[in-house]
RODO-2510 file (C-alpha; in nm, 4 decimals, decimal comma):
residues 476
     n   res          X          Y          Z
     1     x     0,0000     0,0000     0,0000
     2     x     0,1618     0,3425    -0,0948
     3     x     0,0385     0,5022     0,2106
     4     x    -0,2669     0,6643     0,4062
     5     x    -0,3789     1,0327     0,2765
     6     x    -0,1639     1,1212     0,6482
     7     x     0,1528     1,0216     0,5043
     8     x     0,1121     1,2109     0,2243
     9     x     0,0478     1,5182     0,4611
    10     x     0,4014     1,4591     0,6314
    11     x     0,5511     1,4267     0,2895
    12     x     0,4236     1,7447     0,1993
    13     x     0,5109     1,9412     0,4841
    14     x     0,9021     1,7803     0,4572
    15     x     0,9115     1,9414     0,0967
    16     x     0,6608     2,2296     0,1260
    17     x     0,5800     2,3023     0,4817
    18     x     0,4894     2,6905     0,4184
    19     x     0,2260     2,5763     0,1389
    20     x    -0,1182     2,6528     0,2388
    21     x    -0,3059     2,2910     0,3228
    22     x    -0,6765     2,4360     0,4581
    23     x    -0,8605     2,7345     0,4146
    24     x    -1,1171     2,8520     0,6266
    25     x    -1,2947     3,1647     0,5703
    26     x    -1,1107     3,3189     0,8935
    27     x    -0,7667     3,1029     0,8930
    28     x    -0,4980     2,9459     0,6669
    29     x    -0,3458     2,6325     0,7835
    30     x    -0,0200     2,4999     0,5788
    31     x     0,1208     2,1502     0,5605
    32     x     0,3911     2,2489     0,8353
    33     x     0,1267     2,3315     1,0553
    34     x    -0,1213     2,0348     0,9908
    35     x     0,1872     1,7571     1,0216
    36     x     0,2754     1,9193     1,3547
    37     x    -0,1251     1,9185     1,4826
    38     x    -0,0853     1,5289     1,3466
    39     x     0,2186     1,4830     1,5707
    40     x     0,0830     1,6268     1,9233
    41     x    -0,2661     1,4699     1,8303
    42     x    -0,0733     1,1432     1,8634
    43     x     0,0573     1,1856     2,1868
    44     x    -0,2805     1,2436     2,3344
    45     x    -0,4431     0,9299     2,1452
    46     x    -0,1696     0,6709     2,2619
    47     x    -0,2139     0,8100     2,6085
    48     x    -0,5874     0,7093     2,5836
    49     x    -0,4623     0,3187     2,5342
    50     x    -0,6875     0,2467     2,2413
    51     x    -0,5979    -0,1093     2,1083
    52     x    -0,5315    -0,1134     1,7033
    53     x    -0,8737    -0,1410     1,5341
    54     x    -1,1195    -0,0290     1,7534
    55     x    -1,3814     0,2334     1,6369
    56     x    -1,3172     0,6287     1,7535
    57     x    -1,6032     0,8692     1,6396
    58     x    -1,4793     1,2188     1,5583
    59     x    -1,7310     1,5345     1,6038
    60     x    -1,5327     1,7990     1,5432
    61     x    -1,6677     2,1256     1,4038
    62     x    -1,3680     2,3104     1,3118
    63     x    -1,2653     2,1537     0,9825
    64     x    -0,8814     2,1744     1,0517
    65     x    -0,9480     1,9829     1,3644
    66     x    -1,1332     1,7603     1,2528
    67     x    -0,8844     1,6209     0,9766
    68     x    -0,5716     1,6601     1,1537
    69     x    -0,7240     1,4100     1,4327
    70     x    -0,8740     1,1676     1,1331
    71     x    -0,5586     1,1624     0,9639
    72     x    -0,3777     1,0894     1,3584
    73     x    -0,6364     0,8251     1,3865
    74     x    -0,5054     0,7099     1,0157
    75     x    -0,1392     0,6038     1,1094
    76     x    -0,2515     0,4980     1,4750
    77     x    -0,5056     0,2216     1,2766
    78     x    -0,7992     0,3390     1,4452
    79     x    -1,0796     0,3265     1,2192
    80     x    -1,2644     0,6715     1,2474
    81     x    -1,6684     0,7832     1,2071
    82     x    -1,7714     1,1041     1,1563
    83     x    -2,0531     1,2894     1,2598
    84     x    -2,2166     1,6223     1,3703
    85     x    -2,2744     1,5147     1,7156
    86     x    -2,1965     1,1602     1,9389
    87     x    -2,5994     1,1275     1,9698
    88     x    -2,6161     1,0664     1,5556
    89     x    -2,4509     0,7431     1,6119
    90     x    -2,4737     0,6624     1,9635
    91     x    -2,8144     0,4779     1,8817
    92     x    -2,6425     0,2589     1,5910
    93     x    -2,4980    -0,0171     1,8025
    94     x    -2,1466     0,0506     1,6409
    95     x    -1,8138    -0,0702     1,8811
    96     x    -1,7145     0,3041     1,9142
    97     x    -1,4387     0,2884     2,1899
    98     x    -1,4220     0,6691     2,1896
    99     x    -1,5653     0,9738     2,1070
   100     x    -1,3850     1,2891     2,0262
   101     x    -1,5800     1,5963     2,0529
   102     x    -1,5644     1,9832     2,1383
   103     x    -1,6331     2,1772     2,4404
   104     x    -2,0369     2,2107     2,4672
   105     x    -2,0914     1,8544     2,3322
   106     x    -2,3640     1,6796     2,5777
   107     x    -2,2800     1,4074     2,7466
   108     x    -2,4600     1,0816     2,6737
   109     x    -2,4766     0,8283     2,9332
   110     x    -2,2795     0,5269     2,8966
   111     x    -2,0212     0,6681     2,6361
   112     x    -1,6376     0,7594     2,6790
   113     x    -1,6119     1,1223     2,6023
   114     x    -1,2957     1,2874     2,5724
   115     x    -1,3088     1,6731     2,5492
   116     x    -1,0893     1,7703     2,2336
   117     x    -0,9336     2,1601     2,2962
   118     x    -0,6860     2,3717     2,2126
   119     x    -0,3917     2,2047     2,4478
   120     x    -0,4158     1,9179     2,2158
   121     x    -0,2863     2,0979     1,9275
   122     x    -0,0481     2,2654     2,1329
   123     x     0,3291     2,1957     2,2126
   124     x     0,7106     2,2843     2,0575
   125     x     0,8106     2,1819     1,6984
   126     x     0,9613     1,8340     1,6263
   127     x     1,1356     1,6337     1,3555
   128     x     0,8845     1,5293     1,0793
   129     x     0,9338     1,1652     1,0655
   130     x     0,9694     0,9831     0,7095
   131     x     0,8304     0,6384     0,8544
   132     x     0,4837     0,5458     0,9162
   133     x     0,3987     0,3802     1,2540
   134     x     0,2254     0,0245     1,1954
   135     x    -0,0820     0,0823     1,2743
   136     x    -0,1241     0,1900     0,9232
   137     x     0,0099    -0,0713     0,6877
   138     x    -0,2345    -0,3725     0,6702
   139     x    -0,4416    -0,3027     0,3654
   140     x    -0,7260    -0,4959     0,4753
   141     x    -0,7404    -0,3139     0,7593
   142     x    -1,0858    -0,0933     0,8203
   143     x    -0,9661     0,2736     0,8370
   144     x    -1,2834     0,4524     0,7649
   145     x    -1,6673     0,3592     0,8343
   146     x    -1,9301     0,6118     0,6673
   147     x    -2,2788     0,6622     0,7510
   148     x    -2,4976     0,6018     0,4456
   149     x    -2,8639     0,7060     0,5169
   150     x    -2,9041     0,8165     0,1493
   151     x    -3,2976     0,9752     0,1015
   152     x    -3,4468     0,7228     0,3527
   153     x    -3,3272     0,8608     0,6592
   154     x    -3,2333     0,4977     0,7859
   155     x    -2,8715     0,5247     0,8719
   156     x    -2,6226     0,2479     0,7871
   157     x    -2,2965     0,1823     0,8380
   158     x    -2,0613     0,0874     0,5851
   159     x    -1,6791     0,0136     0,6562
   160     x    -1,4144     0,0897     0,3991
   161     x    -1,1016    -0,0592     0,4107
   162     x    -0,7139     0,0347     0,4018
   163     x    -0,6960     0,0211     0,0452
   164     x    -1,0395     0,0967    -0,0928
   165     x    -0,9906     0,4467     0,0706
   166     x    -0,6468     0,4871    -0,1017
   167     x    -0,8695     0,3477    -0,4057
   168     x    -1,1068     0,6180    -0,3848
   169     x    -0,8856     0,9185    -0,3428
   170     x    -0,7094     0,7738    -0,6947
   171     x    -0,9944     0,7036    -0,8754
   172     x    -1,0493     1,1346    -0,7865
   173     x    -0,7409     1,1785    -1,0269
   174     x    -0,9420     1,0064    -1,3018
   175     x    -1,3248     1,2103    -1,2111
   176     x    -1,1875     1,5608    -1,1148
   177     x    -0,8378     1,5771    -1,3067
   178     x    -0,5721     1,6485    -1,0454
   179     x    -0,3198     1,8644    -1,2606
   180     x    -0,5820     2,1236    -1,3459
   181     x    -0,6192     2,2518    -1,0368
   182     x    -0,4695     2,3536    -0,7634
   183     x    -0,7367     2,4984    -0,5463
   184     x    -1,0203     2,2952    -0,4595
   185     x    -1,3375     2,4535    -0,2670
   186     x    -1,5578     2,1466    -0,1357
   187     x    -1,9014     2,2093    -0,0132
   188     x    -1,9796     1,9035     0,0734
   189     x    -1,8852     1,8522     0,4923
   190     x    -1,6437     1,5695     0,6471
   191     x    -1,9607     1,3864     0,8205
   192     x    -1,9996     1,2601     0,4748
   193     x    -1,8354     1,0105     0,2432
   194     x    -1,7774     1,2404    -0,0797
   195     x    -1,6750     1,5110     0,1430
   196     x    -1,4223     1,3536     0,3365
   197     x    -1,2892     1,1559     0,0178
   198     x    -1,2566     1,4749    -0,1315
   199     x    -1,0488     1,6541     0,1661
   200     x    -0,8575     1,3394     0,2071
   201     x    -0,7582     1,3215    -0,1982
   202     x    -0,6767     1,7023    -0,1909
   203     x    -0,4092     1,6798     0,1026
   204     x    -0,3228     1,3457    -0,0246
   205     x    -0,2499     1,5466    -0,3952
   206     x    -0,0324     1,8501    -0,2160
   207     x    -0,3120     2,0423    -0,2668
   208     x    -0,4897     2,3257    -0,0764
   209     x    -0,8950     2,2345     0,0451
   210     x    -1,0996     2,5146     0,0917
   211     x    -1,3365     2,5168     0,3126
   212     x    -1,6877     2,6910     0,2855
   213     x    -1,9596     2,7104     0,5199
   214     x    -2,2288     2,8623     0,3025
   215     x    -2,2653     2,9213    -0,0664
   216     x    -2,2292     3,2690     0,0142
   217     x    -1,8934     3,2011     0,1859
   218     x    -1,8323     2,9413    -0,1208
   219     x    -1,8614     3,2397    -0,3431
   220     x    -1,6843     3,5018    -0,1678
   221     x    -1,4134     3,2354    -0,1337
   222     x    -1,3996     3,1875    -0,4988
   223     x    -1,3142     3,4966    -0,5861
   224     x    -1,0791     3,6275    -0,2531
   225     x    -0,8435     3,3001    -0,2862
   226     x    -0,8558     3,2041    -0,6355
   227     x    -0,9796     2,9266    -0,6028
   228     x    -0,9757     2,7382    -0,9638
   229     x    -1,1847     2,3594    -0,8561
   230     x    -1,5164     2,3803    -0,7018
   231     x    -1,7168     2,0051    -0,5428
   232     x    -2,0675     2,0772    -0,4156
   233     x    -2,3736     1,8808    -0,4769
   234     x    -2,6645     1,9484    -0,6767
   235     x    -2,8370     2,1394    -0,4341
   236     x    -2,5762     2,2924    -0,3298
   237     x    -2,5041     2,4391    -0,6789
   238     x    -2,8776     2,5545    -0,6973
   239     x    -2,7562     2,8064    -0,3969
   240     x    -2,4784     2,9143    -0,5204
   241     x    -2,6609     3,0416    -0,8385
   242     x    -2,9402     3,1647    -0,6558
   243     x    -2,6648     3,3502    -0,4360
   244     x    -2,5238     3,4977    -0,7302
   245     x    -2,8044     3,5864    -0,9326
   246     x    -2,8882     3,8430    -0,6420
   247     x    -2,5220     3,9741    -0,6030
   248     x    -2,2681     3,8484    -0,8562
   249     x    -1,8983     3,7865    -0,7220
   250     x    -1,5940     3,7033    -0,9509
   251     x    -1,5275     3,3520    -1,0456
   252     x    -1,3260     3,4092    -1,3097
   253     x    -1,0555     3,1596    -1,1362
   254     x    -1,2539     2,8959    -1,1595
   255     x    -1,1875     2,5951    -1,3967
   256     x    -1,3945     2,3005    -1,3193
   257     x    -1,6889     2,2306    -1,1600
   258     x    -1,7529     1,8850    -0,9932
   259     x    -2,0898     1,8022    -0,9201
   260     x    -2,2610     1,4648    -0,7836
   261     x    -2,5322     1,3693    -0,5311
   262     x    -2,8520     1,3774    -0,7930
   263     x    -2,9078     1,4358    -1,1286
   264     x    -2,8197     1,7471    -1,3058
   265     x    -3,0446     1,9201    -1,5343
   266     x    -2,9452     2,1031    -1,7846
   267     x    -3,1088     2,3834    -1,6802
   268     x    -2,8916     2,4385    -1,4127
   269     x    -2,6150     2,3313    -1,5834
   270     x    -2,6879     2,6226    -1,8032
   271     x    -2,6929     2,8408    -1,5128
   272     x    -2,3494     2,7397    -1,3376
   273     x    -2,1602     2,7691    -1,6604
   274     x    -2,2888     3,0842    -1,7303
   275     x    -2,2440     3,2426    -1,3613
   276     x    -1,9519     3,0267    -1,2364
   277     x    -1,7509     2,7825    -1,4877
   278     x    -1,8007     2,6079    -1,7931
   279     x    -1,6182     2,3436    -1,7284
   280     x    -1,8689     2,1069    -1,5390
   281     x    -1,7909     1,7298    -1,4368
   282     x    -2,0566     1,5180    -1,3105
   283     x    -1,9910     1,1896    -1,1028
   284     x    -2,2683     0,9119    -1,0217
   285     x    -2,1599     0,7375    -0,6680
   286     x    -2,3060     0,6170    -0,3292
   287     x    -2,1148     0,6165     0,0114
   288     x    -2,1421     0,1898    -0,0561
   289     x    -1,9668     0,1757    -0,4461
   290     x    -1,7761     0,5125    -0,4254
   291     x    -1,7537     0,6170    -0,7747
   292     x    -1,9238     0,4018    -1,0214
   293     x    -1,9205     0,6829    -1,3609
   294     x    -1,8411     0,9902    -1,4438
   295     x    -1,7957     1,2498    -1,7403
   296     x    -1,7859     1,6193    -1,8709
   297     x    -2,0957     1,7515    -1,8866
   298     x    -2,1198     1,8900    -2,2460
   299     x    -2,0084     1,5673    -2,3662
   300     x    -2,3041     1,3747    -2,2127
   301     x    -2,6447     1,2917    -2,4152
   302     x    -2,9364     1,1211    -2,3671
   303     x    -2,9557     1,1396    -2,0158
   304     x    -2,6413     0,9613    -1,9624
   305     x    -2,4413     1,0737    -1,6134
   306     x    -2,1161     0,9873    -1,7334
   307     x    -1,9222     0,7141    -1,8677
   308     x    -1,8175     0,3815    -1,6307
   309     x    -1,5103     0,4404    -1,4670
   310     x    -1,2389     0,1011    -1,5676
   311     x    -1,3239    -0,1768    -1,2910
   312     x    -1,6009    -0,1019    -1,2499
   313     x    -1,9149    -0,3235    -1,3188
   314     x    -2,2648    -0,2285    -1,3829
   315     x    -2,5466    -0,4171    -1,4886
   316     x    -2,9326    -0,3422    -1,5545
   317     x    -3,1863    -0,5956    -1,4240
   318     x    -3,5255    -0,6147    -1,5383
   319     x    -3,8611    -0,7150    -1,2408
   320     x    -3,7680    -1,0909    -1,2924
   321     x    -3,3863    -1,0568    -1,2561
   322     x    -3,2861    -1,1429    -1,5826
   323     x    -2,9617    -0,9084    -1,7500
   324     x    -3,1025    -0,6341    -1,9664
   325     x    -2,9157    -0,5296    -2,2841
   326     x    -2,7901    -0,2445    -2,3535
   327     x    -3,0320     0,0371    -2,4116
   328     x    -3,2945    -0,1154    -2,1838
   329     x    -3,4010     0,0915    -1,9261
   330     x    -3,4065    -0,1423    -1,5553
   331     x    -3,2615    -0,1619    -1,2025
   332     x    -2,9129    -0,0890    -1,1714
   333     x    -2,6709    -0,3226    -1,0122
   334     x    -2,3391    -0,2522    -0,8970
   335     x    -1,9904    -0,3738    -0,8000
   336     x    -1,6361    -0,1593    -0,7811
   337     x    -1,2617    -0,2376    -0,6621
   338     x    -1,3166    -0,0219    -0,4146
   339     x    -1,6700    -0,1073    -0,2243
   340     x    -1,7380    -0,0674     0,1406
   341     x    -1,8731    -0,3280     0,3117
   342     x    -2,1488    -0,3662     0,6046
   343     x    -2,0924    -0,2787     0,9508
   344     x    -2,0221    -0,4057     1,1606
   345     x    -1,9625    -0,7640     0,9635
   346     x    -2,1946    -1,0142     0,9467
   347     x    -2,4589    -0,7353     0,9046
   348     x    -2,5496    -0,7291     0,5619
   349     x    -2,8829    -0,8554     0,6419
   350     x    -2,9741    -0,4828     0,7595
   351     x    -2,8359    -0,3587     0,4664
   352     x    -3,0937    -0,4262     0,2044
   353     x    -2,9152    -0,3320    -0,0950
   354     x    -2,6416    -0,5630    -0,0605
   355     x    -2,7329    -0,8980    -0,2724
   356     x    -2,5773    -1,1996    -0,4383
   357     x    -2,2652    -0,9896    -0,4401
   358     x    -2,4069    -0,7124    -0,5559
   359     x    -2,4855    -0,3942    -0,4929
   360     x    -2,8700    -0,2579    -0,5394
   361     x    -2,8478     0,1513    -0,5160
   362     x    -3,1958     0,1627    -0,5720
   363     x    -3,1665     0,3562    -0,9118
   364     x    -3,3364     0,2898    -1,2546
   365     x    -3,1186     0,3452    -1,6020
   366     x    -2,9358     0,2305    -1,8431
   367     x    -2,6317     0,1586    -2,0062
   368     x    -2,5788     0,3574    -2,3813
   369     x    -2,3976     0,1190    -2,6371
   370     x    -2,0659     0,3643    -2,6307
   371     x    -2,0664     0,2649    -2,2119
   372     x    -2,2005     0,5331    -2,0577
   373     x    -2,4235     0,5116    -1,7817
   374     x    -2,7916     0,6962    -1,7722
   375     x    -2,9784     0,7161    -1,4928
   376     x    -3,3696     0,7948    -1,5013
   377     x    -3,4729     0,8136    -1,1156
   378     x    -3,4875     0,6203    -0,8025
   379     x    -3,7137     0,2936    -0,8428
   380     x    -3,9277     0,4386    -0,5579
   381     x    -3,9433     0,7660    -0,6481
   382     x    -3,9884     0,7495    -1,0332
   383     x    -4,3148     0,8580    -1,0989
   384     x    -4,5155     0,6979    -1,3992
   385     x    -4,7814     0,9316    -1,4535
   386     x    -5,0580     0,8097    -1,7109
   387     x    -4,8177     0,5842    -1,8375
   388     x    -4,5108     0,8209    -1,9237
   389     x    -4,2575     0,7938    -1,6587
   390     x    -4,0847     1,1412    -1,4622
   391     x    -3,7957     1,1690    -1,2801
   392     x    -3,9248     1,4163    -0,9729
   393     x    -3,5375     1,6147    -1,0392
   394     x    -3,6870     1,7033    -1,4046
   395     x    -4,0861     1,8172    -1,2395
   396     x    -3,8901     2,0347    -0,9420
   397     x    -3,6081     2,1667    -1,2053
   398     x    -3,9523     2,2829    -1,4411
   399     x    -4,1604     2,4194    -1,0959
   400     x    -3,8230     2,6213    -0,9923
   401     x    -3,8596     2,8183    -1,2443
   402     x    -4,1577     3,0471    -1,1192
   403     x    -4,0280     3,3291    -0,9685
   404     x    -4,2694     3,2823    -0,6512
   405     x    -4,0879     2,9273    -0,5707
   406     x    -3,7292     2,8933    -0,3547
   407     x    -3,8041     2,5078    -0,3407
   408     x    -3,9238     2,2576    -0,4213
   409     x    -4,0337     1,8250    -0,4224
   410     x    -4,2047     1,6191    -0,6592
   411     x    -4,3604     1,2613    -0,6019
   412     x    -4,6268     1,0672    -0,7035
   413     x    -4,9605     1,0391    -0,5653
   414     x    -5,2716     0,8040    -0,6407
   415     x    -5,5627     1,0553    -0,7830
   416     x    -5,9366     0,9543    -0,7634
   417     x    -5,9182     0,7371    -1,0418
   418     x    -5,6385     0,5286    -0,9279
   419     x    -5,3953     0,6513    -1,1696
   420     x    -5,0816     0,8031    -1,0583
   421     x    -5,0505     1,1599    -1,0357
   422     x    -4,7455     1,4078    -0,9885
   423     x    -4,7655     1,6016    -0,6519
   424     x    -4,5694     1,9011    -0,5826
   425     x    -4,4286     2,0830    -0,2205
   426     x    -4,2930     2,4095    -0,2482
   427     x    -4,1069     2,6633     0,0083
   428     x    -4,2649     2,9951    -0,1625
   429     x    -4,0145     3,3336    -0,1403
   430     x    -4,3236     3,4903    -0,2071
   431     x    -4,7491     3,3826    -0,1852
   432     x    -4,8423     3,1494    -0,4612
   433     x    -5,2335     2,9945    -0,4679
   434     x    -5,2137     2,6172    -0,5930
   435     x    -5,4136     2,6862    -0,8738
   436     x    -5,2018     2,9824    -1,0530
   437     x    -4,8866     2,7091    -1,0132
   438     x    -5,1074     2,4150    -1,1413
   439     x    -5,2197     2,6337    -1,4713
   440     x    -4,8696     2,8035    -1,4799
   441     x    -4,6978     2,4078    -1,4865
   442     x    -4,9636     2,3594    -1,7652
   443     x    -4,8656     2,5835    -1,9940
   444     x    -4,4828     2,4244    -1,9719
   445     x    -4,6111     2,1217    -2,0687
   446     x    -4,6165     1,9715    -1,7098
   447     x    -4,9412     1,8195    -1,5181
   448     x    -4,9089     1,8870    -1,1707
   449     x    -5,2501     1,7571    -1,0200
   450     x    -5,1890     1,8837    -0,6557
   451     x    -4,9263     2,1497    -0,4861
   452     x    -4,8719     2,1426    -0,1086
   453     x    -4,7286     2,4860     0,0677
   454     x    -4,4838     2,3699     0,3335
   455     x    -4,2384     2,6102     0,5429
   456     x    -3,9223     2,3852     0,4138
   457     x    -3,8092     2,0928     0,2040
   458     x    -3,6572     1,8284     0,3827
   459     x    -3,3254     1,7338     0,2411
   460     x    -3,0064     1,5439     0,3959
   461     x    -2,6575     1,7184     0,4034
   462     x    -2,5765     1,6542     0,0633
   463     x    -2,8831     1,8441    -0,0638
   464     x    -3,0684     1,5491    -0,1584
   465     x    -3,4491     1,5409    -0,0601
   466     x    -3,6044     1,3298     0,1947
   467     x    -3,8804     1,2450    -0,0150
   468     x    -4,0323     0,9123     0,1664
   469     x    -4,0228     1,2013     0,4896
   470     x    -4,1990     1,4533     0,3672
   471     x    -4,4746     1,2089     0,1271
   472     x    -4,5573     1,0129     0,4398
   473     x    -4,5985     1,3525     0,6522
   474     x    -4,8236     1,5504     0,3630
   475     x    -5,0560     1,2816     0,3207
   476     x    -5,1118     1,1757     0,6362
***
């Protein structure tokens, strides 16, 4: 194995230790700095006698903190969780030995809490070493264990090993093209499996992560560091156009933007190429298969999401099972080099989308002849409306579009006649009667048989909408 993403950090700050590693809107943080917060983070973990694999949750808010511990627990071989706060995983009945958290975290009976502060990161410059310790070199070790809860809001856990993470940050070379860039702002937070890939891979690259809070920090970012690589998800890309439709900033520094976590439409593709970059690469991926395709948007067609990265294998199922051809439109199915697995083992029976060796993301598509990979919709969330079948991304991207609407959800309800019918929620910026949207939809082409006004739209940190969430709690 050529090494954790924390080796790479040491390596860095041995040859470059005044480059910038992390940006924060308030702080700069080079390699130098972040190898010697690795070094004193040690100290304190081997004093807290935590055998070699066992679990330590990290809920650190400060970004800086939070990777200079992870990449600690790296080369110690502790396996490390993330998460906003020890009570999102407390109820999982994961083997966490430890949790690491700031001052003001509550205390939860029964857990060992240690109080992360400033004296950790504290102490007198030493020697950077060139060796790893051996806690990191088993490749088959489990390094990393992400929280996949996707649009259900059932969390799962799902354990990656030694060198599927070191996979993952590679395969990043391949999806958002390493030598063009030297800045990369990521929206999407550490908690998550993208997010923490894509810190990870930037570090890993001698690279500088920026860090953004808000799409109005993201922006403001952009154009004060010049920052030339942008990751946010869908959603998040919807905000940062909104945000600069009402008060442009710079991004002329920008050159690509890489965008996954739902389907992008070119309408707002459109809109981020002409308000932020042209350049726009889209990736298809779960927190269970990591990356599975990806491509340039403007060479994509037919709905395709980008072409199938090399190792990996995809295959479209049709209601009996049987392999579909290509150009059939069925269930996806899904296998990579570089898969998680359940967690803890011997739990795949919780994990329904694990099967026969495969994995099930839920997802209907297809596969083109040239190999690319088109996705239509989630096979639960699809909606097949008088016979012709939606994707609820393409009924929200058309609704969006009236001035009167900030957000909004599609899914499909049964009308009076037992047919299927689309249903739309919307958070208004301004009043809007059902009726005016329903004839307004018309007149785009789109039936819309009933709107529901709600305050907000449900949607996990990446952005994407908890649709079985807020369907269960509008038609109850």
């Amino acid at each position: 194995m050529a090494g954790s993403f924390a080796e790479f950090i040491l390596f860095h700050a041995r040859s470059e230790p005044a480059k910038p590693a992390i940006i924060l809107v308030d702080r700069v943080t080079t390699y130098g700095m972040l190898a010697q917060g690795m070094l004193r983070v040690e100290d304190r973990l081997r004093a807290l006698a935590l055998p070699a694999g066992e679990l330590v949750c990290v809920t650190l808010a400060s970004p800086i903190r939070h990777l200079i511990v992870a990449a600690a627990l790296f080369r110690l071989g502790l396996p490390v969780v993330s998460a906003a706060r020890a009570s999102d995983v407390a109820g999982l009945g994961l083997p966490i030995r430890a949790f690491l958290h700031d001052a003001g975290e509550p205390i939860v009976p029964g857990l060992r809490q240690v109080l992360v502060n400033e004296a950790w990161f504290a102490g007198g410059d030493r020697t950077i070493p060139a060796s790893r310790p051996d806690g990191s070199t088993d490749p088959d070790a489990i390094c990393r264990i992400e929280i996949s809860s996707g649009t259900t809001g059932r969390p799962k856990a799902i354990s990656l090993t030694n060198r599927a993470f070191e996979q993952r940050q590679t395969v990043c070379y391949t999806t958002i093209n390493a030598g063009a860039w030297n800045r990369l702002l990521s929206l999407p937070g550490l908690n998550g499996a993208w997010g923490f890939v894509l810190g990870a891979h930037a570090l890993r690259a001698g690279r500088t992560l920026v860090v953004a809070e808000s799409p109005r920090d993201a922006l403001d970012m952009i154009s004060l560091y010049g920052v030339d690589a942008l990751a946010a998800s869908i959603q998040q890309l919807r905000d940062m156009v909104g945000r600069h439709l009402r008060s442009p900033v710079p991004c002329h520094s920008l050159r690509v933007t890489f965008a996954s976590g739902g389907l992008l439409s070119p309408g707002l593709a459109q809109q981020v190429q002409a308000r932020l970059c042209s350049h726009i690469v889209v990736q298809y991926a779960s927190s269970e298969m990591g990356a599975t395709a990806a491509g340039p948007f403007d060479d994509l067609a037919d709905g395709a999401i980008g072409a199938i990265l090399p190792g990996v294998e995809v295959e479209v199922v049709g209601d009996e099972g049987a392999i579909l051809a290509a150009g059939a439109e069925g269930t996806l199915r899904i296998r990579t080099p570089w898969a998680g697995e359940p967690y803890p083992p011997g739990t795949a029976a919780g994990h329904a989308g694990f099967r026969d060796g495969w994995f099930y993301p839920g997802d209907r598509g297809l596969i083109t002849p040239a190999g690319r990979l088109a996705v239509s919709g989630r096979d639960s969330e699809v909606i097949n409306s008088g016979g012709v079948k939606k994707a609820p991304e393409f009924v929200e991207e058309v609704v969006l579009r009236h001035e009167s609407v900030a957000d909004a959800a599609a899914f499909g309800v049964v009308g009076a006649s037992g047919v299927a019918e689309i249903a739309v929620a919307v958070a208004p910026r301004a009043p809007i009667d059902e009726r005016t949207l329903i004839d307004w939809c018309r007149r785009r082409g789109l039936e819309v048989a009933r709107v529901f006004v709600v305050d907000q739209i449900p949607r996990t940190p990446m952005g994407k909408i908890r649709r079985d969430e807020l369907k269960a709690k509008l038609l109850a």
